[in-house]
C-alpha positions, 0 to 999 in steps of 0.5 A: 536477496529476493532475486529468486522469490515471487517478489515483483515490485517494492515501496519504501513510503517515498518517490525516489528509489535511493539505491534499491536494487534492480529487477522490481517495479519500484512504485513512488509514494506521495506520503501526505500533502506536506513537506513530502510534496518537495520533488514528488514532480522531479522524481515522478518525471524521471521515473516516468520518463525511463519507464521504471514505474507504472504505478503511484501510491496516494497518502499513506494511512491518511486515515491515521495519525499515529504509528506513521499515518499522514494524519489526513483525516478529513476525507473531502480535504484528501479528496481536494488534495489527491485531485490536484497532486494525482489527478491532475498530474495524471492528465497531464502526462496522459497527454504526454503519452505516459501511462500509468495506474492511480492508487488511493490513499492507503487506509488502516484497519481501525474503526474510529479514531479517539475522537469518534471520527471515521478510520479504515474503509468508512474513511475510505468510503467517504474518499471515494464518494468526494472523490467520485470525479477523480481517477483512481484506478485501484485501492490501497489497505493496510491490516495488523492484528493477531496471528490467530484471527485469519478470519477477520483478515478475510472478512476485512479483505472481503469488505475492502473489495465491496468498498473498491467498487470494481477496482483492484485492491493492494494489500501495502502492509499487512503483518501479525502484530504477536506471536513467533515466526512460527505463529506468523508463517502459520498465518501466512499458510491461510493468508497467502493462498487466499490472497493469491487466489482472490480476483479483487486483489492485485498486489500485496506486500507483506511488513517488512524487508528489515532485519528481524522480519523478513530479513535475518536479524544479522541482515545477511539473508531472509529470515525463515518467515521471508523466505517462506512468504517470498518463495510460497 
């Protein structure tokens, strides 16, 4: 289905690609240091063993605990926790000879969470500083608002490239949260040139290949806002 687009690479918020198709690098997640961790060490060697990744994703939103963030919001206990499921793993198989590029743990674009503790790139800051012994090669943001507010989506990008302190930067999700497909590719005529040419940011993904965004409601092809955003 992305077989002809500009798409190079793909994430499904796990660590074994399941029957995805071929011709993208498939880059595993470790979502949280719970029940996720069961077989991240088996599919991390098969992967690297055949070649097929070259990169590893952190803890997805562990800055959130809601709408599908790993709720980690103790940022010197996440420090603690990639240490000894990234860190130390990457040592190991540099040893071995195998080569490959840390991510953070992926953060949303909130401010504070209910209880007044730090979200998004402050919770991220504060990572980065427990974690300042740590390997981490390049960082992972999320984004969700208005169709409307490219502005924000700048400024916000702009910050997280302060935050990364020389690292890339990897746009994991991004996505207007209203408006029609309309709206969207209008957003996307601003948002994806800007990304494309902004030196900080190494990777982007835009939510999600399922029927009814980037994929047609039927399932049978893209959608006109998938095909935009791939072919773009």
């Amino acid at each position: 289905m992305f077989s002809n687009s500009k798409v190079s690479w793909m994430y499904n918020w796990g660590h074994n690609p399941g029957g995805a198709g071929g011709g993208f690098e498939y880059v595993p997640m470790l979502w949280s240091n719970r029940e996720q961790t069961s077989g991240w060490h088996y599919d991390l060697g098969n992967l690297i063993e055949h070649g097929n990744t070259q990169h590893l994703l952190g803890f997805n939103e562990a800055d959130g605990c809601s709408d599908g963030g790993s709720c980690m919001p103790d940022a010197r206990g996440t420090a603690m926790a990639y240490k000894a499921w990234f860190t130390i793993l990457k040592q190991h198989n540099d040893h071995a000879g195998h080569n490959y590029w840390l991510g953070s743990p992926s953060v949303t674009n909130g401010n504070r969470a209910p209880d007044g503790s730090k979200m998004g790139l402050d919770w991220l800051s504060d990572f980065l500083g427990y974690c300042s012994d740590c390997q981490v090669d390049f960082i992972a943001i999320h984004w969700y608002d208005q169709a409307w507010n490219f502005e924000y989506f700048k400024n916000y990008i702009n910050k997280a490239c302060e935050v990364a302190g020389g690292r890339y930067v990897w746009v994991t999700e991004f996505s207007p949260t209203d408006g029609d497909e309309n709206a969207k590719i209008q957003f996307l005529r601003n948002a994806l040139p800007f990304l494309d040419g902004n030196n900080c940011i190494e990777k982007y993904a835009m939510f999600m290949a399922e029927p009814g965004k980037l994929i047609s409601g039927d399932g049978n092809g893209l959608s006109a806002l998938g095909s935009f955003y791939s072919t773009f």
